[in-house]
N, C-alpha and C positions, 0 to 999 in steps of 0.2 A: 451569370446565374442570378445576381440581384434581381435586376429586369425581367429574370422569368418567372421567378417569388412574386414581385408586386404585381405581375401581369396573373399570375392563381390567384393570387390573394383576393386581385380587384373581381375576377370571373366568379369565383366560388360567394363571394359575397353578394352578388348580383343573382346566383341562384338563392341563396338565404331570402335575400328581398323578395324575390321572383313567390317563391316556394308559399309567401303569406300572402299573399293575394288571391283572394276567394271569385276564381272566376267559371263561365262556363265551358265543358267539355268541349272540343270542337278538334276529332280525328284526321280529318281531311287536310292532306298536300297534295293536291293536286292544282294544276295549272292550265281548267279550263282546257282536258283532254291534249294538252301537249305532254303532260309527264303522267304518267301512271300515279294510281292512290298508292302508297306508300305501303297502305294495310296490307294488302294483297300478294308480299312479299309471303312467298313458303318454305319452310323449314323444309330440309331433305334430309338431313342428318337422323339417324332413325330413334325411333323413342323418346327419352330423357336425355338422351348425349347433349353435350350444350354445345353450340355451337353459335356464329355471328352470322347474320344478311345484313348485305345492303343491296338498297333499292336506289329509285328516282328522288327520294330526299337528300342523299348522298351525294349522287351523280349530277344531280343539279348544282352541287358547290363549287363543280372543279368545268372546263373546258372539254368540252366535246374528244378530246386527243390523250387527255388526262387520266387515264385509267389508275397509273400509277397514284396519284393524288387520294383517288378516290379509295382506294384498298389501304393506303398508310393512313386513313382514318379509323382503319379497327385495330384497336388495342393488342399487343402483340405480336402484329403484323407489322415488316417493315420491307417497302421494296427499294432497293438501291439501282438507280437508274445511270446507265450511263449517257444512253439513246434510246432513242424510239425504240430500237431493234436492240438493244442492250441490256437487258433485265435480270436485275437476280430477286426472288422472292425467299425471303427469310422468314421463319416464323417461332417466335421463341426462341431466337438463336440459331435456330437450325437449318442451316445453310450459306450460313453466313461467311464459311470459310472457302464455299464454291467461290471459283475464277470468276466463271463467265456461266449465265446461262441461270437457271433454277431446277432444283432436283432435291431429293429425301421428302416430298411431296406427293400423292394423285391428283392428278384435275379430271375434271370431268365434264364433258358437255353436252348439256342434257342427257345425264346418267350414262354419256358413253365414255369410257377411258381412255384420254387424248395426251397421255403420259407416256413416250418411249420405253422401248423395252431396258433400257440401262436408268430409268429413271428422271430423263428429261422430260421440261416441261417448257411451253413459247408463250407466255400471256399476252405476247408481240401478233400473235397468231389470229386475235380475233378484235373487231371494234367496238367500242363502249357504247355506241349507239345502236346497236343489237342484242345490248343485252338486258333484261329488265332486272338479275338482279346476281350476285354474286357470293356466295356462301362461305365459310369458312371454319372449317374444323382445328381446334388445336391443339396437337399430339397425337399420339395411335388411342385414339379410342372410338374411331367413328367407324373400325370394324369391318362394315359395309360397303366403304371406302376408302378400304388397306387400312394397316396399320403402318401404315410410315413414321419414321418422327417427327417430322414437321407436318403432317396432317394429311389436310386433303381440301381442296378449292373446286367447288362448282360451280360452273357458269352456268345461267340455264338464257336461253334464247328470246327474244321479244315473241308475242303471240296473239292475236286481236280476241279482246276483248268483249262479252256479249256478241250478240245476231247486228252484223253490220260489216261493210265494208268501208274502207278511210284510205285515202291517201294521203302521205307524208314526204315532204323534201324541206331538209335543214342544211343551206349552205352559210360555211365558215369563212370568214377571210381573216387574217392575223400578223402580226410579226415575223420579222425571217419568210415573209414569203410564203404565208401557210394559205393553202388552199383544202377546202374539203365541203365534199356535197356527200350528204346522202337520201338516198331516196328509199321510201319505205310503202309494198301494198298489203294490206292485211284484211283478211275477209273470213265470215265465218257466219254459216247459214243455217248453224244447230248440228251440222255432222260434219260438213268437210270446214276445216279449219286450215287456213293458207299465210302463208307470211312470209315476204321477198324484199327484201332488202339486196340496195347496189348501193357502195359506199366507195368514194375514190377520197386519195386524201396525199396533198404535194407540200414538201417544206424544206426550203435553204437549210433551215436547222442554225443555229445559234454558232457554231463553230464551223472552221474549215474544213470541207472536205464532209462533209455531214448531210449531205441532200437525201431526204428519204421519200418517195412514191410509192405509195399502196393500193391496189385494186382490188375489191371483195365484194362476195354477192353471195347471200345467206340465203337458202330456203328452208323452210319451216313447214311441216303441213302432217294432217294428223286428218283421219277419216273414221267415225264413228259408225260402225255398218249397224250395231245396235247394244243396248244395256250392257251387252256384256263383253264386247270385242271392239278393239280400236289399233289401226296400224296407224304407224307414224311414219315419214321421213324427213331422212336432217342431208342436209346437202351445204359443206362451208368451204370455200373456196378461195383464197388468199393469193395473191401475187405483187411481191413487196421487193424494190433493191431501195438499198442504203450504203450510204458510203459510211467509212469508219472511221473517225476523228480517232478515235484511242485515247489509253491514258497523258500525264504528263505529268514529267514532274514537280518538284517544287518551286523552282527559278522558274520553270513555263509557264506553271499556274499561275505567280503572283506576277511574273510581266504584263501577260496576255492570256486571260482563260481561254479565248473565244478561238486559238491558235490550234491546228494538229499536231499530234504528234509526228515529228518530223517524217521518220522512212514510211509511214503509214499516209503522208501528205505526198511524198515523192512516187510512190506506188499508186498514188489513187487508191486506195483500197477498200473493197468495198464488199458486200453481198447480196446476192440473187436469189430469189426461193417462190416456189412453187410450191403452195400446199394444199391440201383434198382432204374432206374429210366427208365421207358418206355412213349413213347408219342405218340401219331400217329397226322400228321396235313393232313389239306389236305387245296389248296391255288384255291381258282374258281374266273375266270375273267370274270363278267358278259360281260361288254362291258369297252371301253377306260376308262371311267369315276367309275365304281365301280367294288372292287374287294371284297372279302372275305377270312379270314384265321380264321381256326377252329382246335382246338385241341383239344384233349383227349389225360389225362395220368394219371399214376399209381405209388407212389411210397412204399419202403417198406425199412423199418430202422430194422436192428436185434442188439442192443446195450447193451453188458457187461463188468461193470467195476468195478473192486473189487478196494475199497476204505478203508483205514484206518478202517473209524467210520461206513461202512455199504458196504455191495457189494449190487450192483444196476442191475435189470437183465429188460431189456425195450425191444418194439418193437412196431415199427409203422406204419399202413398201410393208405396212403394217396391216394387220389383220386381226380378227379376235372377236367372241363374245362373250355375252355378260348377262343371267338370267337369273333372277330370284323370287322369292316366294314370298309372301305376306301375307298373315295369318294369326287368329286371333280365337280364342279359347275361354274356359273357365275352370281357374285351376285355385284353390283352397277359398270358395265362393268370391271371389273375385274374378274379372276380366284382365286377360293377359294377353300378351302379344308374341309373336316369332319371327324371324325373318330367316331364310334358307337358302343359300345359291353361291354362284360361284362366276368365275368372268377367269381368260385366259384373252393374255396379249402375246402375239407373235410378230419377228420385223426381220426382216432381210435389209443389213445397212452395207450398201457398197460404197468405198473411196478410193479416192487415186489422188496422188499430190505430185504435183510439176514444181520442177524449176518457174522461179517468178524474175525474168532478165529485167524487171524496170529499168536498173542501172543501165540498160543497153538498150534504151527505146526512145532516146533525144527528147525525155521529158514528157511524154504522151501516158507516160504511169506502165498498170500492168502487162507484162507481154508474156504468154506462157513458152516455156521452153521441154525440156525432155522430161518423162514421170521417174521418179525417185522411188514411188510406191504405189501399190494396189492390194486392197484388201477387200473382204467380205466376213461379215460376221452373222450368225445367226442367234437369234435372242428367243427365248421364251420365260415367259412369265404366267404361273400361276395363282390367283387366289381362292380358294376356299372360303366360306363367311359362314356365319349365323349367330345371329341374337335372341336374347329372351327375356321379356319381360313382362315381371310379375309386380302385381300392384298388393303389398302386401296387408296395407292401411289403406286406409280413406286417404289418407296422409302422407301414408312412405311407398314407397317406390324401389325396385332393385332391378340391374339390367346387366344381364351378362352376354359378354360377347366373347369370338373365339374367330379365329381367323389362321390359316394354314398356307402359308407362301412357301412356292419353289419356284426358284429362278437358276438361267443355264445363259450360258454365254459358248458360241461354238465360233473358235475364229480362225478362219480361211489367208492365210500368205500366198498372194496370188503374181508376186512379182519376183519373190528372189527365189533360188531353186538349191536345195542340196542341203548339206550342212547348212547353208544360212537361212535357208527356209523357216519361217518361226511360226507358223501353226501351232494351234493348240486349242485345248477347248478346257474348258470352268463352268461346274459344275456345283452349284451351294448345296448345301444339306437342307433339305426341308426345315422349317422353322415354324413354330407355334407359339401364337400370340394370344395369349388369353387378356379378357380386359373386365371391369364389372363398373358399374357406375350406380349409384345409389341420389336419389332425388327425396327433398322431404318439403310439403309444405306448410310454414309455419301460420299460413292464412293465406285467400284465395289471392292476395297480393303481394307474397313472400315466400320464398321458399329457397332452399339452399342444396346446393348439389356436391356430390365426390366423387371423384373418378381414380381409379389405379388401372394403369393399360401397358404393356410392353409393346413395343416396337422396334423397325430396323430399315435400315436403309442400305441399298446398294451399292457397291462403288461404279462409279461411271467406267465408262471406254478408256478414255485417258486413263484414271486408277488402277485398271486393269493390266496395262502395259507400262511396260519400261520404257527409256526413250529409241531402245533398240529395237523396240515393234514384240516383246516376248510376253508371254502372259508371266505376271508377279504372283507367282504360287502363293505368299504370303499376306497377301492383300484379301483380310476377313471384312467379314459385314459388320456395320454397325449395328449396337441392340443396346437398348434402354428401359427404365422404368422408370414410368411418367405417375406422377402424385399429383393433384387437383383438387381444392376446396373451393367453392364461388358462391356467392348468393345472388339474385337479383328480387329488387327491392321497387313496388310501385307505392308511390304516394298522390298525394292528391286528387285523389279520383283519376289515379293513373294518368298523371300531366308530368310529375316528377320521377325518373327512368333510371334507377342507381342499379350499376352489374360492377361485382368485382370478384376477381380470382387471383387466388394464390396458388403457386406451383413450383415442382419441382421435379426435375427430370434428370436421373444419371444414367451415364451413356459410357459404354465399353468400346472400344477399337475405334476411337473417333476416327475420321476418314480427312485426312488433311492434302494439299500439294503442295508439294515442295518445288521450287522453280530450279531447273539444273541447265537455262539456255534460253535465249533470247524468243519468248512468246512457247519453251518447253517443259513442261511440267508432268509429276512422275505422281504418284498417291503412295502414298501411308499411312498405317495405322497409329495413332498420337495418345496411345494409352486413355486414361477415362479426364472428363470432365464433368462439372454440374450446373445444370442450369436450373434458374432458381429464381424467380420473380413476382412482383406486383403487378395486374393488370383493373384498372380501373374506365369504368364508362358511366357519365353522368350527362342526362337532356331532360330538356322542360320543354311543353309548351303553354304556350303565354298566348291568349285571348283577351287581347285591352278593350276590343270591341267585339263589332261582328264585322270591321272594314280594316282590325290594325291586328297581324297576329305576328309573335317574337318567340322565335325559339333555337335559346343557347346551350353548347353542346359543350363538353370537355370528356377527353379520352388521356388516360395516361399511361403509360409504358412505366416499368423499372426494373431493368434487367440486370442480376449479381449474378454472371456468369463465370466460370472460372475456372484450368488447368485443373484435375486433383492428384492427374499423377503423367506425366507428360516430361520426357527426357527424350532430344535429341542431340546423339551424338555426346560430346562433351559439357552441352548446354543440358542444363533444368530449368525450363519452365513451370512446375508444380507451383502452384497457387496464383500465377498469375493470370487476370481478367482474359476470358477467350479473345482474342483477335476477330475482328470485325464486326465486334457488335457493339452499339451505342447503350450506355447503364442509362440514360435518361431519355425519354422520349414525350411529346404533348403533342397534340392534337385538338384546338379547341374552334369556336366560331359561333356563330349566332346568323341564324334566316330569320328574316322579315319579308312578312307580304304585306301588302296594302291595298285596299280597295279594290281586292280579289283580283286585280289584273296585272299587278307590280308586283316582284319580290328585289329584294339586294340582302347577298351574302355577300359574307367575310369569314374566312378562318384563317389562322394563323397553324404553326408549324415550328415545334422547335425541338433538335435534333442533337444531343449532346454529342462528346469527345467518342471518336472511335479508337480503339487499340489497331497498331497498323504490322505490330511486329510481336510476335512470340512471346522477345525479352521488354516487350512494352518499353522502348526507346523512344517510341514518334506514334503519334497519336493527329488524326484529322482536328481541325477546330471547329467546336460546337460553332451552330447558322439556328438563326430565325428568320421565317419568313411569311409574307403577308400578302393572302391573294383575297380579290374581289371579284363581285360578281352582279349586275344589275342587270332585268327583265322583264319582259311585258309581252301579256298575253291574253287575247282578245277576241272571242266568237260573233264575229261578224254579221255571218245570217247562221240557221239550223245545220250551212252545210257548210260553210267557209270558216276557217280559224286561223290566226295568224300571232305568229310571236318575232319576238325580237330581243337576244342577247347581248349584251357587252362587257368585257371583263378585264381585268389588269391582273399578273402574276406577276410576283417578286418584285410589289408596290417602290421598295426603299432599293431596288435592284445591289440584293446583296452580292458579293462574290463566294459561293461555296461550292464543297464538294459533293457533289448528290447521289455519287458511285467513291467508293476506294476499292484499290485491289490490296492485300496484303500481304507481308513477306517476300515482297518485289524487290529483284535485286538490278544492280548495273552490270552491264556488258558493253565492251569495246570503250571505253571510256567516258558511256552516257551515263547519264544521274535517273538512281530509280525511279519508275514512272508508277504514283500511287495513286493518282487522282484524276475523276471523272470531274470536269465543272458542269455545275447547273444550268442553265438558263438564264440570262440576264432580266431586266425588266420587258415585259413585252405585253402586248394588247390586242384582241382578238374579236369578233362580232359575229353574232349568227344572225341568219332571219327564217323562220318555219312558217312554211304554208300547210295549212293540214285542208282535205273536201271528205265529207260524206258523203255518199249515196245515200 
C-alpha cells in the first residue's frame, strides 16, 4: 500500500502542476479518422440521471481484445475476468457474489434488451472494435433501463459518420498466439446509413487448455425515408468456442498459474455458442414536442459445454419489445420533459445434460454418454417505465421516475416421470420501483446531483432450484434502497474534469450460492447488507504545444461493503466485509500525442485484498499492474490512411488473480479452487488500413 500512496501522491501532484499552466483549449482525440472524436460520445441515460460513457479515448488505452480493461476504468465498475468467455461484471458490489457469468444488471444494444430472461448478461458476446461507445448506469435509477441494482450497461454500435463511404481492416498479431482481423464498411449518403463489420479473432490463451476462436459479423443500417420517420436494423451475429482452464487452487496457482485445473484439462472442457441477435426499430417524429422509438427483436443462444461432472447441451430463443415515448411540455413556465413506454422480454430455455465418460476415452477428453436430464423453462419479464422531469429553477432540476416489473419463471421436467417429476412454475408479485433524482447547478461549470431509487434483482435459474431439479418456494427477490450525492466539477476552461460520488445502498434478501457439490451450487437469501462507498474521477488535458498534448487520468473506487445481518446455519457473518469485492480500487494513466501522428499511453491498475469467505479467513492478494501502449497514424493521400499499434500488458509480468470465485469448497480430497490467474507479460501489434471514396 506504501507504493500506491507514493504513486497518488506523485499523480495527484502532477495534476496540481498540470492545473497552473495557462494553456489553450484544444478538445480533439482524434487520430486522423482512425478513432472517433471523443466528443461525440451520447448520453442515453434519460434526463439528469448521471450516468458514465466511454468512447475511442478509453478504448485506445487497452488492446483491441481488451474490453474488460477498458470498462474497469470507470469508477465503480469492476469486471473480474477469468477468460475471454469468463466474465462477471460487478457494479457497486453488486454482483459480485455471482459464480460465473453477470447478472442483477440490463444491457442494452442499441436500446434493444440483450439481458436473458433470469437476468443474464454475455459482454463476451460482442467485439470492442464495433463499438463506439459504452455507457453505464449505477444503481436502479436509470428507470428507463430497469431498475436493477447494479444498473444497467449500453452498448451502442459503430455508425459512419457524415456523407461518405470508408473502408477499414485492423489486423492484430500478439502473445499466446493471438490472431485477430477486422474489417469494417460504413457508408451514409444523408438517408440510408450502412455499417458491416466482419471480425475473426484466434488465441492459445495464456493457460492450458484455454484456446478461444471467435467469428462475428455486425450490421448496422438505418434508412431515413424523411423528417420524420427512420427504420433501422441491427443484425449481431457471434460464433465463439473456448476451452476452459478453470479455477485453481492455491498450491496450483503459486506453482504454475499458466496450468488447468486438473479434471477440466483431462476432459478438455470447453464451450460452443452460437448467438443472433436481430432488431428492427423504427424512430416517428410526431411534431417538435413528441417523438416515438419502437422495436422489435429476436434472439437465439445455441450452447455446448462438455464439463467434468456433466456435458450440458442448451438453447434459447428470446423474443420481446420495447417502445417509448419522448416528450416535452411547459409546466409552472418552465420546459419539462417525459418519458412513457414499456419493453417485454420472453425466452424458451431448453437443456439436457449427459454423462461426460472422459475417464473412458483413452485421453481424447470429452465423450458424451446417456442424458441424466431434460428440462424446458419459460421466462417472461415485464417492464413498465416513465419519467418526469421538471426544471424547476434556472438552476434546480427534479426527475422522478417509476418503473413497474413482473417477472414469471414456468418450468417444464421433461425427463423423469411420476412422483419424481419436478415441474413447477414461479410466479413474483409485481413490484414498484419508484426513484427521484434532483440536479442543481451551482454555475455553468458545476453542479451537483441526488439520487434516491429502489431496486431488485432476480434470482437466476440455478437460485431457483435445488440440486434436486425442484423449484426453492423460498427463494425471494432481492430489493434495495440506493442513496446518491455526486458533483462534477470543470476547471480550467474545462481542461480540468473532477466527478465524485458518494453512496449508499441497502439490500434485503441478498441472493447468495452456497456450493453443496463438485461445480453444484443451490441460492439463498443472506439476510440484508450495505454498500456504501467513494467513487472519484479526475482528467486534464494538457496542450504544451499545438504538436505535444498530455493528458492524465485517475479514477478511484472505495468500497465499505458489509454483512448487516447475515447468519448461516450456526455461523454469523453480521458485520463482516461482503465477500468478493475489493475495499480499494485505482485506475490512473496519462496519453500523449505528438506531432499529431504519434500517441503512447500508459495506465496502471491497482486492485486491493478480496474477501474470499463469509467468515473472512482468506482473502486474494492485492496486484498492480502496468500496461502500455504506442501508435502512429497517418493520412497518406485524401483517400488512403494507415496506422500502426504496439503495446505491452502486465509490463513487470506480475502473477495475479484477475477472477476469484468464493466460498469454494474441496471435494474428493482436492484443495479449494479460488482463483482465476491473469495474464502473464505479453505483446501485441496492430496495423489499420483505412480508403475513402
Amino acid at each position: 500500500m506504501n507504493g500506491l500512496f507514493r504513486y497518488c501522491s506523485l499523480l495527484l501532484y502532477c495534476f496540481s502542476a498540470i492545473g497552473q499552466v495557462a494553456v489553450e483549449k484544444d478538445s480533439v482525440t482524434q487520430l486522423d479518422e482512425v478513432i472517433l472524436l471523443d466528443a461525440l460520445k451520447t448520453k442515453n441515460a434519460p434526463g439528469i440521471v448521471a450516468s458514465d460513457v466511454i468512447g475511442a479515448k478509453v478504448f485506445q488505452n487497452y488492446s483491441p481484445i481488451n474490453m474488460v480493461g477498458a470498462i474497469n476504468q470507470i469508477p465503480g465498475v469492476y469486471v473480474l475476468s477469468g477468460a475471454l468467455n469468463t466474465n462477471r461484471i460487478t457494479i457497486r458490489g453488486i454482483g459480485a457474489r455471482t459464480l460465473f457469468g453477470t447478472d442483477k444488471l440490463r444491457m442494452y444494444y442499441n436500446d434493444i434488451p440483450v439481458t436473458d430472461g433470469t437476468g443474464s448478461s454475455t459482454i463476451e458476446a460482442y467485439d470492442l472494435e464495433n463499438l463506439s461507445q459504452i455507457e453505464v448506469i449505477k444503481g436502479p435509477k436509470g428507470t428507463t433501463y430497469g431498475a436493477n441494482l447494479g444498473g444497467a450497461i449500453i452498448l451502442t454500435a459503430k455508425e459512419a459518420l457524415g456523407v461518405t463511404t470508408t473502408f477499414w481492416n485492423n489486423f492484430t498479431i500478439g502473445s499466446f498466439g493471438l490472431i485477430k482481423n477486422n474489417f469494417s464498411f460504413n457508408q451514409n449518403d444523408g438517408r440510408l446509413r450502412l455499417g458491416l463489420q466482419y471480425g475473426h479473432l484466434e488465441t492459445d490463451g495464456y493457460r492450458e487448455n484455454n484456446r478461444f476462436e471467435r467469428d462475428g459479423i455486425l450490421l448496422n443500417a438505418s434508412y431515413r425515408f424523411n423528417p420524420k420517420n427512420k427504420l433501422g436494423l441491427l443484425v449481431n451475429h457471434i460464433d465463439y468456442t473456448a476451452q476452459i482452464p478453470s479455477s485453481l487452487g492455491a498450491t496450483a496457482f503459486a506453482e504454475d498459474p499458466r496450468q488447468a485445473a486438473f479434471t477440466w484439462k483431462a476432459s478438455q472442457g470447453y464451450e460452443a455458442n452460437n448467438y443472433t441477435l436481430v432488431g428492427l426499430n423504427h424512430e416517428h417524429r410526431f411534431n417538435e414536442k413528441l417523438k416515438n422509438s419502437s422495436s422489435i427483436f429476436y434472439t437465439y443462444l445455441d450452447h455446448y459445454e462438455p464439463r467434468p461432472f456433466g456435458i450440458l447441451d442448451e438453447f434459447t430463443n428470446g423474443y420481446g419489445f420495447r417502445s417509448k415515448f419522448d416528450g416535452s411540455f411547459d409546466l409552472i413556465g418552465k420546459p419539462s420533459e417525459y418519458i412513457i413506454g414499456g419493453e417485454l422480454y420472453k425466452d424458451e430455455y431448453q437443456w439436457s445434460e449427459y454423462e461426460n465418460l472422459y475417464q473412458e476415452n483413452n485421453g481424447n477428453g470429452s465423450l458424451q454418454g446417456d442424458p441424466f436430464a431434460k428440462n424446458r423453462e419459460f421466462r417472461s419479464q415485464w417492464n413498465v417505465f416513465g419519467t418526469l422531469l421538471v426544471n424547476l429553477t434556472e438552476a434546480f432540476s427534479t426527475q422522478l421516475g417509476l418503473n413497474l416489473n413482473k417477472t414469471r419463471y414456468d418450468y417444464r421436467d421433461l425427463f423423469n416421470t411420476g412422483t419424481a417429476n419436478r415441474s413447477a412454475d414461479r410466479n413474483f408479485k409485481a413490484i414498484l420501483l419508484p426513484s427521484i433524482n434532483l440536479k442543481y447547478d451551482i454555475s455553468a461549470n458545476h453542479w451537483l446531483f441526488a439520487n434516491v431509487g429502489r431496486g431488485y434483482s432476480n434470482p437466476s435459474l440455478a437460485e431457483t432450484l435445488t440440486p434436486d431439479g425442484v423449484i426453492n418456494p423460498d427463494i425471494k427477490q432481492e430489493t434495495g434502497t440506493n442513496y446518491e450525492l455526486g458533483g462534477l466539477f470543470y476547471f480550467d476552461e474545462k481542461k480540468l474534469e473532477v466527478n465524485i460520488a458518494l453512496y449508499r445502498m441497502d439490500i434485503r434478501n441478498l441472493l447468495v450460492a452456497q456450493r453443496v457439490g463438485d461445480d453444484q451450487f443451490i441460492g439463498k437469501n443472506a439476510g440484508k447488507t450495505k454498500h456504501q462507498g467513494l467513487e472519484m474521477g479526475l482528467s486534464y488535458t494538457l496542450n504544451l504545444s499545438s504538436e505535444i498534448n498530455v493528458a492524465p487520468f485517475l479514477n478511484y473506487t472505495f468500497s465499505d461493503h458489509s454483512f448487516v445481518d447475515f447468519v448461516d446455519g450456526t455461523n454469523d457473518y453480521s458485520g463482516n466485509p461482503l465477500t468478493g469485492v475489493p475495499k480499494h480500487r485505482l485506475n490512473s494513466g496519462i496519453q500523449i500525442r505528438l506531432f499529431n501522428d504519434f500517441y503512447w499511453n500508459t495506465t496502471y491498475q491497482y486492485v486491493g485484498a478480496i474477501p474470499l469467505t463469509d467468515a473472512n479467513t482468506l482473502s486474494s492478494d492485492p496486484f498492480h499492474l502496468f500496461n502500455t501502449k504506442l501508435g502512429y497514424g497517418k493520412k497518406l493521400t485524401d483517400r488512403i490512411s494507415i496506422g500502426i499499434d504496439l503495446g505491452m500488458n502486465n509490463i513487470f509480468d506480475v502473477v495475479y488473480a484477475q477472477s476469484v470465485l468464493i466460498n469454494t469448497q474441496a471435494f474428493g480430497g482436492a484443495e479449494p479452487r479460488y482463483y482465476y490467474p491473469g495474464d502473464g507479460r505479453n505483446f501485441y501489434g496492430s496495423l489499420r488500413l483505412g480508403y475513402r471514396l
